[in-house]
C-alpha positions in Angstrom: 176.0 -1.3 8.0 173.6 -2.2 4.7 172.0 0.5 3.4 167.9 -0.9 3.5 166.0 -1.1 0.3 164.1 2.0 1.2 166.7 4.5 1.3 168.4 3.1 -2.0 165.0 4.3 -4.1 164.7 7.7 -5.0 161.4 9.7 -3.9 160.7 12.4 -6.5 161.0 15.7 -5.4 158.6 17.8 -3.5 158.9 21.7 -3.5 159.7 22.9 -0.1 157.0 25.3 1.6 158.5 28.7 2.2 159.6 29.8 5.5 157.7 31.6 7.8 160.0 34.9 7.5 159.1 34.6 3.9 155.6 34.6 4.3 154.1 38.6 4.4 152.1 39.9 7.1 148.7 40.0 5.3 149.3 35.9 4.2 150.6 35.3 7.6 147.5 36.3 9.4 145.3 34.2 7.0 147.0 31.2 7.5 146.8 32.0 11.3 143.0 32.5 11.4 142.8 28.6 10.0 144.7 27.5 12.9 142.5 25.6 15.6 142.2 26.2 19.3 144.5 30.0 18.7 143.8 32.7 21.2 142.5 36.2 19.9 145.3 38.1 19.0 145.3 40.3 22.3 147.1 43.9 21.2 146.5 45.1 24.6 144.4 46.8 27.4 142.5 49.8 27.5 142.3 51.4 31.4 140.1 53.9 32.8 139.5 56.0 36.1 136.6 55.4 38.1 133.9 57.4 36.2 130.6 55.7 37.2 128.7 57.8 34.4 129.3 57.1 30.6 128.7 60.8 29.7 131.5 62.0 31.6 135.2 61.6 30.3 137.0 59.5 32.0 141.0 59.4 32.2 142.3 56.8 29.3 145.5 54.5 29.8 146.6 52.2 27.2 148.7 49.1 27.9 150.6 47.1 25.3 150.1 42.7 25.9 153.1 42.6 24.1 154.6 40.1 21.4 156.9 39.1 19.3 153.9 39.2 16.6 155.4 41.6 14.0 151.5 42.3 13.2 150.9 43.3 17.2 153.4 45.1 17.4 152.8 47.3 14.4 149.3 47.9 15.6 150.5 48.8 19.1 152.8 51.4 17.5 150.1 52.6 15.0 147.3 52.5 16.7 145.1 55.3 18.0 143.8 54.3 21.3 142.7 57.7 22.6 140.9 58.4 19.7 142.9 61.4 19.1 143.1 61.5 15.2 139.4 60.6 14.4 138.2 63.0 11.9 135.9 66.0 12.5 132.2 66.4 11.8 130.2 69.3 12.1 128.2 70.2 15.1 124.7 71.9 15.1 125.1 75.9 15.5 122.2 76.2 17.8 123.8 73.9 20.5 126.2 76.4 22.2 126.8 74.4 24.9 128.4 71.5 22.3 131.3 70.5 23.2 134.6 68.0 21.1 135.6 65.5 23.2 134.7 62.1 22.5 133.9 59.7 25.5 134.4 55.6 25.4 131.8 53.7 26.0 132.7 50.4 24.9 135.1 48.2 22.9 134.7 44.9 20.8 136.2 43.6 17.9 138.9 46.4 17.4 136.6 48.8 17.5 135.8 51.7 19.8 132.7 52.8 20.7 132.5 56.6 21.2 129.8 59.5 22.2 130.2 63.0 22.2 129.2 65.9 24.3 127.6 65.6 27.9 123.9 64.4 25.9 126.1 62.0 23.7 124.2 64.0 20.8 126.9 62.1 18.5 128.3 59.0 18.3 130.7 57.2 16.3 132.2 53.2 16.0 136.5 53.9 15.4 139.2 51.4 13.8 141.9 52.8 16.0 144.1 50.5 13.6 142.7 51.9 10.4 141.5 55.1 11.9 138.4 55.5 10.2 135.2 56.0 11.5 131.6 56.0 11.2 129.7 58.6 12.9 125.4 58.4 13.7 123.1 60.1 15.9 120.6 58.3 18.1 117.0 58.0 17.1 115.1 61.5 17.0 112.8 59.8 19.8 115.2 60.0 22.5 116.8 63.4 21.5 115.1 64.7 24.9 117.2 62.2 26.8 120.0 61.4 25.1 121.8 61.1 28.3 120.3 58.9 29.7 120.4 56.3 26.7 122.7 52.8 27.6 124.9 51.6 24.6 126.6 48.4 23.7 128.3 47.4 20.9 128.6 43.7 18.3 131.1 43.4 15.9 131.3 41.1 13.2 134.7 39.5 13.3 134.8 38.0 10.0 134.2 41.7 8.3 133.7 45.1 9.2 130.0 45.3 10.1 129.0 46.1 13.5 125.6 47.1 16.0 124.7 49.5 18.4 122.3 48.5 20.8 120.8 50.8 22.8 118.0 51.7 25.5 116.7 54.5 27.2 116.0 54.1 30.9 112.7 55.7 31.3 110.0 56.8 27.8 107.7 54.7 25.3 110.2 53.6 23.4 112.8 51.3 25.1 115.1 49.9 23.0 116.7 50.3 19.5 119.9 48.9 17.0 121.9 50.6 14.8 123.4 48.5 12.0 126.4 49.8 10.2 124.7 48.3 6.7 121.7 50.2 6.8 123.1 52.9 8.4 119.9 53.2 10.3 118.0 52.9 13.6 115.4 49.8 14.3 113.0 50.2 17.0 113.1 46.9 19.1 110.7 47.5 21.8 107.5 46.0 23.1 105.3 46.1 26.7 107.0 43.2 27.8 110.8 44.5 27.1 109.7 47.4 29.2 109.0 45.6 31.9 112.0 44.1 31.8 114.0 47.7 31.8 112.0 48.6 35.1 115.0 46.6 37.1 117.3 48.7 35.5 115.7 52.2 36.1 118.5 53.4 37.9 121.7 51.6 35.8 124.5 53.7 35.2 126.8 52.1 33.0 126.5 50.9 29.4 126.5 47.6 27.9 129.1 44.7 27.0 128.9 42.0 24.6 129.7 37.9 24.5 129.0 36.6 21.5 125.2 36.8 20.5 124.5 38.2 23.8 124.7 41.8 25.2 124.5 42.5 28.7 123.9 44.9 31.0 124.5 44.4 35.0 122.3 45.7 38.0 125.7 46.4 40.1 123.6 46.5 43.3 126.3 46.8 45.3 127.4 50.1 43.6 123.5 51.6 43.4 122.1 52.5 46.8 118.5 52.3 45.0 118.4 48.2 44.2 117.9 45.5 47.0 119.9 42.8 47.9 119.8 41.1 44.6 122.0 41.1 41.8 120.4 40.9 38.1 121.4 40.9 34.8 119.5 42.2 31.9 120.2 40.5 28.9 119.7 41.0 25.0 119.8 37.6 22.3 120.7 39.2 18.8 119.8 36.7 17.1 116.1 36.6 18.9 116.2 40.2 19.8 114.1 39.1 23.2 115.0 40.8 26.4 115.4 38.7 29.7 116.3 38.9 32.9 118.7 36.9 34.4 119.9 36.3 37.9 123.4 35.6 39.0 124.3 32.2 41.3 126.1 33.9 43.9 125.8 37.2 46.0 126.0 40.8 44.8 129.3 42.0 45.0 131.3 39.6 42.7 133.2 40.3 39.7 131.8 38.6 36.7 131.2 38.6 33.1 128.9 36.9 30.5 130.7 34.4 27.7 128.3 32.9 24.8 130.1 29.1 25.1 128.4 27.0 22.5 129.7 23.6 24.1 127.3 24.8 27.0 124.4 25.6 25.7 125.2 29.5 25.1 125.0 31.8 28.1 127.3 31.1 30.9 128.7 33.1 33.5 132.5 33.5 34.5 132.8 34.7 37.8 135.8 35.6 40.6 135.4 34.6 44.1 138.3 34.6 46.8 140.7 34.6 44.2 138.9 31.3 42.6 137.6 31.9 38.8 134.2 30.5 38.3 132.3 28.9 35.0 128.4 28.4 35.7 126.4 27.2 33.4 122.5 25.9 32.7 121.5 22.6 32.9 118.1 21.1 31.7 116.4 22.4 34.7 117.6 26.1 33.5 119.5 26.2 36.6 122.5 27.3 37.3 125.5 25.1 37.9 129.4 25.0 38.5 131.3 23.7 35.8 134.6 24.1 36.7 136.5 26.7 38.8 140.5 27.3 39.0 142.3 28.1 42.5 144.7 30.6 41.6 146.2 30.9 44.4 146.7 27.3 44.5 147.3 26.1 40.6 149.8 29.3 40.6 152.2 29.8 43.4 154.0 32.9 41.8 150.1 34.8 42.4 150.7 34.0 46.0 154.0 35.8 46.4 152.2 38.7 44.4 149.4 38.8 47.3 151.8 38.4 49.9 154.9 40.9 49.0 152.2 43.6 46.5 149.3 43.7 48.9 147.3 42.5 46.0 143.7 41.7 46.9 140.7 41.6 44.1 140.7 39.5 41.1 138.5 41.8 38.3 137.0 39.7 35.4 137.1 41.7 32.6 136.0 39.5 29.6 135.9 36.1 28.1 136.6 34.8 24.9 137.5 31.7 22.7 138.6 29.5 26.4 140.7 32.7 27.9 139.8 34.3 30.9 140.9 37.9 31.0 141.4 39.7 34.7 143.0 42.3 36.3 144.8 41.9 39.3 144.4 44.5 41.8 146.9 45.9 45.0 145.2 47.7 47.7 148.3 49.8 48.5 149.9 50.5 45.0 148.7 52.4 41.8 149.8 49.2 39.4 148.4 46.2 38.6 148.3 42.8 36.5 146.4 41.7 33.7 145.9 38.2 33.7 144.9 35.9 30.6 143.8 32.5 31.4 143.6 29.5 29.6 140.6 27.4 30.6 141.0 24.6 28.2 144.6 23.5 29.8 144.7 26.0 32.7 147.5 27.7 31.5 148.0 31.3 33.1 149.9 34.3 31.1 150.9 38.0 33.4 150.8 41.5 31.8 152.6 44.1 34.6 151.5 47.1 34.4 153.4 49.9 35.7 151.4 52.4 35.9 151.8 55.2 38.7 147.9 55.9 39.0 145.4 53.8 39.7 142.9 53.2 37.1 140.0 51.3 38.8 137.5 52.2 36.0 136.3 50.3 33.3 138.7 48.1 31.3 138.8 46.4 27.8 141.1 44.0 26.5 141.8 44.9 22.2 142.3 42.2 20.1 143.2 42.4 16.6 141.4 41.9 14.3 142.7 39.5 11.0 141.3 40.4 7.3 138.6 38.2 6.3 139.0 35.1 5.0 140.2 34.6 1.6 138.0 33.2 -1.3 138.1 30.2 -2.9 140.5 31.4 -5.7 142.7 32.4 -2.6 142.7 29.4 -1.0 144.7 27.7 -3.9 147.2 30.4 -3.7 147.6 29.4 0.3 147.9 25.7 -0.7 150.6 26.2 -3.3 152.6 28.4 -0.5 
């Protein structure tokens, strides 16, 4: 056969990118981060015990996603999930009844959010990777009732700045933020944000965050003192106005907040008979389904797990960048499954784990978190790689 006209010319030589096992960890991660439509690097779970109040320490279990990452699985080995090697500070002399331990109260961003003592006099925001730390107090104002102060936590995923929002349930001052570059307290209140804290007189769990939005929920079916209502109190960063917010569907049901741009910001995720739920606004500022996933149905493995592990509730834990984290629960066994779903091509991925207790407390998925983006000098140095 005659050799065409093309393949008799020689092309002048290109230089051949490098492979992948070339490439280090640090430049690896880099080039990931420009990569559209890529999950969060999930490192793993965190699990808890049933401790309704954040003051009191709950029992900690740590659960690897596992990978074939090189950079998860260095952080799983590395990391300090129980907080067990942050560094010691100095406690006032005339609180005798101080004592070390170090309670979690949230997790964003890689980062920990931690209190310490039964009046959370102390509080701190841990890299478990890095294992540094950055310890605060709460504002003088609420030193009478630190206790009985709700925290939630932003992280900046592009660097290492974070907030601590927080509110006290009953006083004159009702709300506050701690920014990690000032290093200080802002007072956020007014007569109308107080109004809006009177639903939540009686909340006893602390805060999560989706994006711009922190959140705090009623859990009426947990609190004997609300009515037959569930409600959602909710913080915009960005505007720092309080709202109030009411759910589409019955106390009872496990659900989260997501910040989904495409949708005009706040949406809600929710689990009902085994069915994951997306709600969102429309011009009316009323709430609508978007799109919901069967499970049961678009997954027939989950059915044999209901069927032959007496597994019963679906737990929506967070959402974030199209996944859907859950935990799947058993009603007669201590283990579980963490679920990550893909809402963008309803793709499902199962974490077993094994555990012999149950921990039916709070839980937080830990993603890794990439250096920031490289400069512009840098980005010649990724282009010639």
């Amino acid at each position: 056969m005659e050799r065409s006209v093309t393949e008799s010319v020689k092309m002048p030589k290109t230089s051949l990118a490098p492979p992948v096992d070339a490439l280090g960890d640090d430049l690896l991660g880099r080039i990931l981060l420009r990569l559209p439509d890529m999950a969060p690097p999930l490192v793993g779970f965190i699990l808890t015990d049933h401790v309704r109040v954040p003051r009191y320490c709950p029992d900690l279990s740590f659960f690897s996603a596992g990978s074939g990452n090189p950079n998860l699985a260095t952080a799983v080995a590395d990391g300090d999930f129980f907080f067990e090697d942050i560094p010691d500070i100095d406690s006032d002399d005339e609180e005798e009844y101080y004592d070390d331990k170090w309670h979690l109260r949230g997790c964003v961003g890689g980062r920990l959010l931690l209190s310490r003592d039964w009046n959370s006099v102390d509080l701190a925001v841990y890299d478990p990777l890095e294992r540094t730390a950055v310890f605060f107090r709460p504002p003088n104002v609420w030193r009478t009732s630190f206790h009985m102060v709700r925290y939630a936590i932003l992280a900046n995923e592009a660097d290492s700045s974070f907030r601590v929002i927080g509110f006290q349930q009953w006083g004159d001052t009702f709300s506050a933020v701690f920014s990690s570059g000032s290093r200080k307290w802002v007072m956020i209140d007014s007569d109308a944000d107080r109004h809006v804290g009177d639903d939540f007189y009686h909340i006893m769990s602390d805060g999560t965050s989706a994006g711009r939005f922190v959140y705090w929920r009623s859990d009426t079916k947990k609190v004997k003192f609300y009515k037959t209502e569930e409600k959602i109190m909710v913080l915009d960063t960005e505007t720092m106005v309080w709202s109030v917010i009411k759910p589409p569907f019955p106390p009872g049901e496990s659900y989260c907040i997501a910040d989904m741009a495409e949708h005009g910001g706040l949406c809600i995720v929710s689990s009902k008979e085994k069915c994951v739920q997306v709600w969102v606004r429309n011009s009316n500022n009323e709430w609508m389904l978007k799109k919901e996933v069967l499970l049961l149905n678009k997954f027939g493995y989950l059915k044999k797990l209901c069927r032959d592990e007496w597994m019963k509730r679906v737990r929506i834990l967070a959402m974030k960048a199209g996944y859907v984290y859950m935990e799947f629960w058993s009603i007669r066994k201590p283990h579980s499954y963490l679920l990550a779903l893909n809402l963008n091509i309803t793709k499902l991925k199962i974490f077993r784990n094994q555990s012999t207790k149950p921990y039916r407390g709070s839980a937080f998925p830990f993603f890794m978190r990439f250096p920031p983006l490289p400069a512009t000098d840098d980005d010649n140095k990724l282009r010639g790689a």
